[in-house]
C-alpha positions as CSV (number, residue, x, y, z in Angstrom):
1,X,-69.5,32.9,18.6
2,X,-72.9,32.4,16.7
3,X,-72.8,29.7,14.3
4,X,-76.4,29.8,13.4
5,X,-76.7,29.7,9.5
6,X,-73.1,29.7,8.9
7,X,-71.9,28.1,6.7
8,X,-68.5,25.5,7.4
9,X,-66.1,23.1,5.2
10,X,-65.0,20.1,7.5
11,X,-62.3,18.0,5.9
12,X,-62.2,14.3,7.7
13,X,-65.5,14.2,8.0
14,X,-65.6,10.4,7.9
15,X,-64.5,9.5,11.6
16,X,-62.4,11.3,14.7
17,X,-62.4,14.8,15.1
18,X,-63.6,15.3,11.8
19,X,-67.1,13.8,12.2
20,X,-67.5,15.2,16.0
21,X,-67.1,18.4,14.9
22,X,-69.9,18.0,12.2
23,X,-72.2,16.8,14.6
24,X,-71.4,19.6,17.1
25,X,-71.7,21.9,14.4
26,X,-74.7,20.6,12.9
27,X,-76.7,20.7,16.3
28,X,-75.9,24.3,17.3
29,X,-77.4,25.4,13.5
30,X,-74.6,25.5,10.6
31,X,-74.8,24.5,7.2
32,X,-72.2,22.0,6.9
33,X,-69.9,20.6,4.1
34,X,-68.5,17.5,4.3
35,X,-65.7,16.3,2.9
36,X,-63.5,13.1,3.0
37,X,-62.3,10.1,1.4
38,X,-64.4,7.9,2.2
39,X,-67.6,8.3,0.6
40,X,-70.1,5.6,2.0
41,X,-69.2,6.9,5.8
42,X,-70.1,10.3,4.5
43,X,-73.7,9.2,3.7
44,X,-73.7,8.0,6.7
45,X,-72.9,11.0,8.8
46,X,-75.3,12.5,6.7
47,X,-77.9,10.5,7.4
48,X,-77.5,11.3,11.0
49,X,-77.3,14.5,10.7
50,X,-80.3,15.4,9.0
51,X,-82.2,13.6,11.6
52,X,-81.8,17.4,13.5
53,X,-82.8,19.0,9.5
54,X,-79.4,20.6,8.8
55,X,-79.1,21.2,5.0
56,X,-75.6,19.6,4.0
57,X,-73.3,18.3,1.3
58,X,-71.5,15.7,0.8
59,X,-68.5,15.2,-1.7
60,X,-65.0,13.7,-1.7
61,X,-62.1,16.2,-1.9
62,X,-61.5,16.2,-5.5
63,X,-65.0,16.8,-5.7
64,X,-64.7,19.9,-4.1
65,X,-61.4,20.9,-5.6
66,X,-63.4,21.3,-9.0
67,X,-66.1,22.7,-7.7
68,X,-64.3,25.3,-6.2
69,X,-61.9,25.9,-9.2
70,X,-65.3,26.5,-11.3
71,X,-66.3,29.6,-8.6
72,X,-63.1,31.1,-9.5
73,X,-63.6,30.9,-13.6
């Protein structure tokens, strides 16, 4: 499957599975979101990640909750 310019949610982006799949993600070309509870580890993984220029968010799950409630309206 081509990920290239897709765009994915990944909830637990902070550490385990979560973060590995980011970075996997982010190297073959997504967009990714990340989401988690922990919002300094987020920067973190952010920074990292845009060390290979992926374009990405960063919010904490309530965050996104709204922000996706407001699409729907």
């Amino acid at each position: 499957m081509d990920i290239k310019n897709k765009t994915v949610i990944i909830t637990g982006a902070s550490s385990g599975i979560g973060e590995a799949t980011a970075l996997k993600l982010s190297k073959e070309g997504a967009n990714v979101v990340l989401t988690a509870r922990r919002k300094e580890r987020l920067q973190e993984l952010k920074s990292k990640i845009e060390k290979d220029s992926v374009v990405i968010q960063t919010m904490r799950y309530m965050e996104l909750l709204k922000e996706l409630k407001k699409s729907e309206n």
